[in-house]
Every structure is written in C-alpha cells, then in structure tokens.
C-alpha positions as CSV (number, residue, x, y, z in Angstrom):
1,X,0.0,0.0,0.0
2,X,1.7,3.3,-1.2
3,X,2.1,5.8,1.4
4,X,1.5,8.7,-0.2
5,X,-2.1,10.5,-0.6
6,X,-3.7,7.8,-1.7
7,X,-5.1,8.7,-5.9
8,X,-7.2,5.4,-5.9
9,X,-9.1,3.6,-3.2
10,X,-9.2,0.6,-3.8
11,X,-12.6,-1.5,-1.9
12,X,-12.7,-4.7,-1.5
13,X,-15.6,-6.5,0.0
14,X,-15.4,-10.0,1.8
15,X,-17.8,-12.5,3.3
16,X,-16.2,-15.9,4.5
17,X,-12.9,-16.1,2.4
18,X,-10.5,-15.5,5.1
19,X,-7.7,-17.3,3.4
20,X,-8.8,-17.0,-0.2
21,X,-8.5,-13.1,0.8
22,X,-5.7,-12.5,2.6
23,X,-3.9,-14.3,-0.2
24,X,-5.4,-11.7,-2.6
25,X,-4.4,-8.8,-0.4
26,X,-1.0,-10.1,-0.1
27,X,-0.7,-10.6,-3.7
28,X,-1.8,-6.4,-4.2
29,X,0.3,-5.5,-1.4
30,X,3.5,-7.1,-2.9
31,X,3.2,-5.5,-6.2
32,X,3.8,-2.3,-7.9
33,X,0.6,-0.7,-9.3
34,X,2.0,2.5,-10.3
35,X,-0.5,5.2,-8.6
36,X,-0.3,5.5,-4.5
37,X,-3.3,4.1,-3.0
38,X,-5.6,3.1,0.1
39,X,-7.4,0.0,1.0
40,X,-10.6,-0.2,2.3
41,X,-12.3,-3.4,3.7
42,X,-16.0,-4.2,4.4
43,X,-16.1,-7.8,6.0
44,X,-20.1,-8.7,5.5
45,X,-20.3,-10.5,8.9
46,X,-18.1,-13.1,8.5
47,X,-17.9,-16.5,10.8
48,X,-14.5,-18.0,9.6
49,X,-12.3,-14.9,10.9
50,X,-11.8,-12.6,7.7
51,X,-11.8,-9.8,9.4
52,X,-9.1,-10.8,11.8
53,X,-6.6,-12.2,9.7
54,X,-6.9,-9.3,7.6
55,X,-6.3,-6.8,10.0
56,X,-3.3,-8.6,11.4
57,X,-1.9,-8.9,8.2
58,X,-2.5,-5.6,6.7
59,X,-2.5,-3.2,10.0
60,X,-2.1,-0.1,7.9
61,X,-5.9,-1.0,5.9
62,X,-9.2,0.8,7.1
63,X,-11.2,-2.1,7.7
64,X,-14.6,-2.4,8.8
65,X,-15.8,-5.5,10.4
66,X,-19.6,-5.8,9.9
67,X,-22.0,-7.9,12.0
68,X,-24.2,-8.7,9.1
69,X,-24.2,-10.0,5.6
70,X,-25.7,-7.1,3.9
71,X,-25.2,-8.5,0.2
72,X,-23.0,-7.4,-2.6
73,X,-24.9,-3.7,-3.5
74,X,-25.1,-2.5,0.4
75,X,-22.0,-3.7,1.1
76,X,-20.1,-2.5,-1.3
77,X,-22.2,0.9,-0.6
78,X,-20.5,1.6,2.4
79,X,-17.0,1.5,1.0
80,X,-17.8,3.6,-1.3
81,X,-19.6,5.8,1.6
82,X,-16.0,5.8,3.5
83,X,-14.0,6.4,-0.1
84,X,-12.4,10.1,-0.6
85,X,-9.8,9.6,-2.9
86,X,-10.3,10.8,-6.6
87,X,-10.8,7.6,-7.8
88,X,-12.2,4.1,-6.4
89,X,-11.5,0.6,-7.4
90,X,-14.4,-2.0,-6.6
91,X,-12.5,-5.3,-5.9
92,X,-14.4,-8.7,-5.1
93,X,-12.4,-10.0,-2.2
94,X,-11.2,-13.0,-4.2
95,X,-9.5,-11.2,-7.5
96,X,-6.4,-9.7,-7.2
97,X,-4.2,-6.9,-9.6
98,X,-1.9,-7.8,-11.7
99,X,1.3,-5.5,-11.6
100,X,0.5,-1.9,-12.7
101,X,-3.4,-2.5,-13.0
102,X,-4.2,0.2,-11.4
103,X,-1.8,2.5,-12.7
104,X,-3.0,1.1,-16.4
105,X,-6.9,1.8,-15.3
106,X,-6.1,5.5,-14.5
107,X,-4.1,6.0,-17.4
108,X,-7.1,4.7,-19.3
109,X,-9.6,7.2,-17.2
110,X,-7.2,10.2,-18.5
111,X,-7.0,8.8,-22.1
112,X,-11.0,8.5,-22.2
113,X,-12.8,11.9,-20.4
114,X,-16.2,10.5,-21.5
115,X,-15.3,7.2,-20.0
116,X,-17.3,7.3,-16.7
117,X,-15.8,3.3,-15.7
118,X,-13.0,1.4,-16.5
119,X,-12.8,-2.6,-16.2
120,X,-9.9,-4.3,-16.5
121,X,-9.2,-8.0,-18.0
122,X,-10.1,-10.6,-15.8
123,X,-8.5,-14.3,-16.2
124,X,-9.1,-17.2,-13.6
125,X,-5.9,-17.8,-11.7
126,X,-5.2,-20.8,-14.3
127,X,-5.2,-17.7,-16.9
128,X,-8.0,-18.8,-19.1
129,X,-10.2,-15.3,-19.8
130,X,-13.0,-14.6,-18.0
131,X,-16.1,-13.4,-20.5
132,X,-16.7,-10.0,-18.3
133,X,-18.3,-7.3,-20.7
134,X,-21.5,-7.9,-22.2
135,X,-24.2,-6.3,-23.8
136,X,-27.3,-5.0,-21.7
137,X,-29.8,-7.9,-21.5
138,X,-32.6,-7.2,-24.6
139,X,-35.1,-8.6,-26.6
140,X,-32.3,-9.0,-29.9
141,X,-29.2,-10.7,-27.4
142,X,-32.6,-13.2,-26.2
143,X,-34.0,-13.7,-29.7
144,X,-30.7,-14.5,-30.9
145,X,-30.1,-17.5,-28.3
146,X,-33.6,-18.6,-28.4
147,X,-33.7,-19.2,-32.4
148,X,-30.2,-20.7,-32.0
149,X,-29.3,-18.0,-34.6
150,X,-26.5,-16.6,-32.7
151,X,-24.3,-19.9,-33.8
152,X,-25.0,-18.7,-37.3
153,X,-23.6,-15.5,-36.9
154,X,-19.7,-15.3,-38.2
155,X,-17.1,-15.1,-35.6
156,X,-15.9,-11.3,-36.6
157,X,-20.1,-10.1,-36.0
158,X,-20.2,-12.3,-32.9
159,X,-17.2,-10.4,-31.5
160,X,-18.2,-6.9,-32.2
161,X,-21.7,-8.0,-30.7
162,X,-19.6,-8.8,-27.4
163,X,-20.8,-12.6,-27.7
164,X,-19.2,-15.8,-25.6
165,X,-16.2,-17.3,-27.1
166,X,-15.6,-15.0,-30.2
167,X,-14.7,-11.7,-28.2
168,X,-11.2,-12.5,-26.5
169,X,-11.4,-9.1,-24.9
170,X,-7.7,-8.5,-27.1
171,X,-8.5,-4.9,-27.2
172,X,-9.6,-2.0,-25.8
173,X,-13.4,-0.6,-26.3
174,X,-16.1,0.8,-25.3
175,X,-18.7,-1.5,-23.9
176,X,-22.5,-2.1,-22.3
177,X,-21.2,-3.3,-18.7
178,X,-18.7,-5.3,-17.3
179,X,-18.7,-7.8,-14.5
180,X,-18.2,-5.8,-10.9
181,X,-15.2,-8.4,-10.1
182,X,-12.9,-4.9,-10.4
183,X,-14.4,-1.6,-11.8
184,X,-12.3,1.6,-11.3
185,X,-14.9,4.8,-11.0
186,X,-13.7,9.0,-10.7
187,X,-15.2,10.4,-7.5
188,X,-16.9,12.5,-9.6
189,X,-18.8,10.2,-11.8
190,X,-19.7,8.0,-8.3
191,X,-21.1,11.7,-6.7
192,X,-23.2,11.6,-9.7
193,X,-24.5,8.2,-10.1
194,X,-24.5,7.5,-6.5
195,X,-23.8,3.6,-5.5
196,X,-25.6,0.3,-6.1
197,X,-28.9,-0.6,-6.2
198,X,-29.4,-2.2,-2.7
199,X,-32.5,-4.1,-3.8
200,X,-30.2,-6.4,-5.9
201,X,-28.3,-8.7,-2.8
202,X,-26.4,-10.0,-4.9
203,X,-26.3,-10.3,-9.3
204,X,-27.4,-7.7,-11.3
205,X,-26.2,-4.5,-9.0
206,X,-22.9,-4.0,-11.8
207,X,-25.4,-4.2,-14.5
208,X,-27.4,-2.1,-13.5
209,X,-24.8,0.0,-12.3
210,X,-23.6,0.4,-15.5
211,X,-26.7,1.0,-17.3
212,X,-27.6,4.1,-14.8
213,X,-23.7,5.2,-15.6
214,X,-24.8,5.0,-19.2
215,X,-27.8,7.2,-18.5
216,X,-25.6,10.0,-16.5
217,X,-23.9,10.3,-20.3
218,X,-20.5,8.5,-19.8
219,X,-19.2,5.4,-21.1
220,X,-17.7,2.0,-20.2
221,X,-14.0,1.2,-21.3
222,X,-12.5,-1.5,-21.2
223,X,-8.8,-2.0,-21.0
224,X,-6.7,-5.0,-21.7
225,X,-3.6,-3.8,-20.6
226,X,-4.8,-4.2,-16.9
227,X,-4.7,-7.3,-15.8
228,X,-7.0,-8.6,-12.8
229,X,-6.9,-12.3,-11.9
230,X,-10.8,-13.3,-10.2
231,X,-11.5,-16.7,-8.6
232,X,-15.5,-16.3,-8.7
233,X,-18.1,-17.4,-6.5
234,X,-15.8,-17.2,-3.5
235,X,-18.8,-16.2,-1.6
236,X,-21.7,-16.8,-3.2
237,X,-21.2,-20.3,-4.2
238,X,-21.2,-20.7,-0.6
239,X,-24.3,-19.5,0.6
240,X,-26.3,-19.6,-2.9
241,X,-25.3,-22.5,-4.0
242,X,-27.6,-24.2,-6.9
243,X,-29.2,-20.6,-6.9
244,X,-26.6,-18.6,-8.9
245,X,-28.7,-19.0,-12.0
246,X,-31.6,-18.1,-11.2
247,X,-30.8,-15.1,-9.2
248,X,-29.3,-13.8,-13.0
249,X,-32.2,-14.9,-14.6
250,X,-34.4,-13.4,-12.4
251,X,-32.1,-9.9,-12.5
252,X,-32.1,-9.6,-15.5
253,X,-35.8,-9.8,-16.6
254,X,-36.3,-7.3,-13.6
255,X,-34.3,-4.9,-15.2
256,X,-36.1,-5.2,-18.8
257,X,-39.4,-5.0,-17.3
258,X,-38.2,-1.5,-15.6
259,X,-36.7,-0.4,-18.2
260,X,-39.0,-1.5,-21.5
261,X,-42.1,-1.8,-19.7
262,X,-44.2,-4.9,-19.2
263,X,-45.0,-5.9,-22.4
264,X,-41.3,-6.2,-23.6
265,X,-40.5,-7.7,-19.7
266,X,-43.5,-10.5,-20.5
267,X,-41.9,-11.4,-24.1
268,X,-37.9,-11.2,-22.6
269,X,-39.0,-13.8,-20.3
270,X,-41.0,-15.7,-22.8
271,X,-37.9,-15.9,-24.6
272,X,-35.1,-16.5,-22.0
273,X,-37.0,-19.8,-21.0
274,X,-37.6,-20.7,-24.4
275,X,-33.6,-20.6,-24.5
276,X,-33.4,-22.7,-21.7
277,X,-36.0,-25.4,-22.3
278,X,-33.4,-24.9,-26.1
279,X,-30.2,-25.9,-24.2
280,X,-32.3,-28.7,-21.4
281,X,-33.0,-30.2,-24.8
282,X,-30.0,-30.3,-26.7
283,X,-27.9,-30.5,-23.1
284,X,-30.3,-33.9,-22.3
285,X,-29.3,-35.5,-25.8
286,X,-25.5,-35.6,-25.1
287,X,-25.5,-36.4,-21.3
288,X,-24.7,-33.1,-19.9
289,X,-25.8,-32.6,-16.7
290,X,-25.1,-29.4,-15.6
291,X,-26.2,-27.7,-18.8
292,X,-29.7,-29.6,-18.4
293,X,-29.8,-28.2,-15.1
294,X,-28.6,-24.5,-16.2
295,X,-31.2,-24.6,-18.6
296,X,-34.2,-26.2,-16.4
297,X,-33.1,-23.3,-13.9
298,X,-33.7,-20.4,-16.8
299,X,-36.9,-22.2,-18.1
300,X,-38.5,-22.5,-14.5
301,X,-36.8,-18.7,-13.6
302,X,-39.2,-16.6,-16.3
303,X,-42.1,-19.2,-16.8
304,X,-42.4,-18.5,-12.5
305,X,-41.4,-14.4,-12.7
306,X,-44.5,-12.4,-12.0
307,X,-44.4,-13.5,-8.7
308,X,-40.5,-14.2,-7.9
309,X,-40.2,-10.1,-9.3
310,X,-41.9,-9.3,-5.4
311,X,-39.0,-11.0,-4.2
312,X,-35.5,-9.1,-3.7
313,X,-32.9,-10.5,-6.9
C-alpha cells in the first residue's frame, strides 16, 4: 500500500474467504501498481475470521468488520460511503491486480474523459479469460439464443456484438457493462450516479450500475492492458449455492421489465425460458448434466417471474 495521498481507493468487499482473501491482499500489497493508494475493507459479517486475519496482516488498511451479511450492492455501498480519494476501485475479495493495474486503469480514465468506468481483463488464476463485458440484456441478445441463430452469426459479427467465445477481450473498447469483479470509477462520476442498487443482494447491481452510468452520459471502457486475476463465486457459491442461475435470470428480466415496460419484460421472459428449455433439450441428448440443469433453472426462472419479481434479486 503506497504511502503517499492515496489517488485510488481501492474497496474490497469480503464474506467468509478468510484465506482466499488474505492471499489476494497479499498478492496487491506485494506489487507495484503505479499510482499511490488506500485500501478499504468491508467484511459482511463473517464466521470463519476474515476480518481478523486481515487486520493482522494488513494493519495499515481501514477495515470495517460488519455484523451482518448485507449483500454485494449495500456492502459494497459503504465503502464507497468511506472512499475520498479521486478515484475508487471496486474489488471482489477473491480477485487480485496484476502489476501496474491500477496505474494502467487511470491512465485509461485520462485517455478516455467521457469514459465514466474502466474494467480491467479478468482471467481465472489458471489464466484462461473470464467473459466480463456484455451487452445489456434485450429482446435482440434473447432472440438470438432462443432461435439458436446466434451460432449462425460469423465469428468477426459475434465479436463486435460482445458474444461468448468470439470476443477474446484483445483490445480496448467501449462497452454495455462489465462484470463488478474490479471496476475503477472518478469520485466525480460516483457523486453523480450514486452507488448500487441495494434491492439487488447480490447479481445484477454492476449491471445495472452500469446502465444508470450510461444514463448520466458517460461510457464503459475496457482496458486489456490491466490485468485482474478473479477466482469467482468465492462467496456466493457458498451460501447460494444451486441458486446462482436463477438469481441472474431473475435480474435480469427485472431490469427489462423496468426499463421497456411490461409488455417487452413478458416477451424477454418468454424468450429466455424458451432458450433454456433450447439448451435442457440439446444438453439432455449428449449427457450433460449441468447444462440440463442450467437450462431447467432459466426455463422454470421466467415461466415463474411475476411472482418471484416481489422478491429481492
């Protein structure tokens, strides 16, 4: 952690990954990201001793140990609640930077004035990519899987559209959103936007994030030079288990049905479980298990929405 005024703070949020974060954090600490910097740590009410080890091992971090799991959105709120530097870095407690990342994520903020985010690359620790930008969820994106035309698309549309494999985020762009595993924000853009969504516990809040960015006037870059390594479902995979799925699904047809209105939210749905019953089918013929149980989870998420949309995503 650099000891001068800090130009980033970097917030990282944990829930019951004592080791898993410490590791992390030790990883950050011992390399050079070009730009001084702070760290801030929420600890969502751990039981396994998170908070502990990482104030022992990290003395100079401001670290607040929480009594309760508030979720993703609210926790991650009240870092950014405590954050004064110019610049904030949300960091998942089980990714790590890569040398210079955060140095390479600023640069990018001065390079791009109308970019109001920056996400970095994110590969697994085995450095295969992680697909982390998308586009916003939409009729076309469901259409597309529901039809099966999106395998008919050639590889060089599929990539411009953002689509899983063919975009090997290789370069930098502009896109929709990007996974919140690491997102660096200006102060001024945050004062603007304000945080996350605290009705979404947890999936959905960096998409929607994102899209309210988008509707402040600024954009989302992405930069390849900056390197963040993510783990993934750390935390949630713990307590949410089987559930993963259909927290998404249910996210995301929330957030068409705000945004386009019922009518569009009724056919979005229609059409993600028709994709799912799609890859039940074709998953069933060849034996795959957890495909078939992926798709059974979409299918059953928007055939059932009207009444899981009362419930928090």
């Amino acid at each position: 952690m650099s000891a001068d005024v800090p130009l980033v703070d970097v917030c990282v949020l944990t829930w019951n990954t004592r080791d898993i974060t410490a590791e992390a954090l030790r990883r950050l600490r011992d390399s050079e990201q070009g730009v001084p910097y702070r760290l801030l740590v929420r600890d969502n009410g751990s039981s396994d001793g998170t908070a502990d080890a990482v104030r022992r091992a990290f003395p100079d971090a401001d670290i607040d140990a929480g009594s309760d799991n508030l979720g993703f959105a609210a926790g991650m709120n009240t870092l950014l609640q405590r954050a004064t530097a110019p610049n904030v870095l949300v960091l998942n407690g089980d990714a790590w930077l890569e040398p210079g990342a955060v140095g390479r994520m600023v640069a990018a903020l001065d390079a791009h004035p109308d970019a109001g985010v920056v996400a970095p690359r994110l590969l697994r620790p085995d450095g295969s990519l992680e697909h982390s930008t998308w586009p916003f969820p939409g009729l076309w994106l469901s259409a597309i899987y529901a039809t099966g035309v999106r395998w008919l698309l050639p590889s060089r549309l599929a990539a411009r559209l953002l689509l899983e494999p063919d975009w090997q985020h290789d370069r930098g762009r502009y896109v929709p959103w990007a996974v919140g595993a690491a997102l660096l924000v200006p102060r001024r853009v945050l004062d603007r936007v304000g945080g996350f969504d605290e009705s979404f516990f947890m999936y959905g809040e960096d998409v929607d994030w994102c899209w309210r960015v988008r509707d402040a006037g600024y954009r989302i870059w992405f930069e390849p030079s900056a390197v963040v390594r993510h783990i993934g479902g750390a935390s949630s995979e713990q307590r949410y288990v089987g559930a993963v799925t259909v927290r998404k699904a249910a996210a995301s047809a929330r957030m068409v049905t705000a945004r386009r209105g019922p009518a569009v939210g009724a056919l979005f749905r229609v059409l993600e479980a028709m994709t799912g019953i799609r890859i039940w089918a074709l998953a069933k013929l060849r034996g795959d298990h957890a495909a078939m149980t992926w798709g059974k989870a979409v299918a059953r998420t928007n055939l059932r929405l009207p009444q899981r949309e009362r419930e928090r995503s």
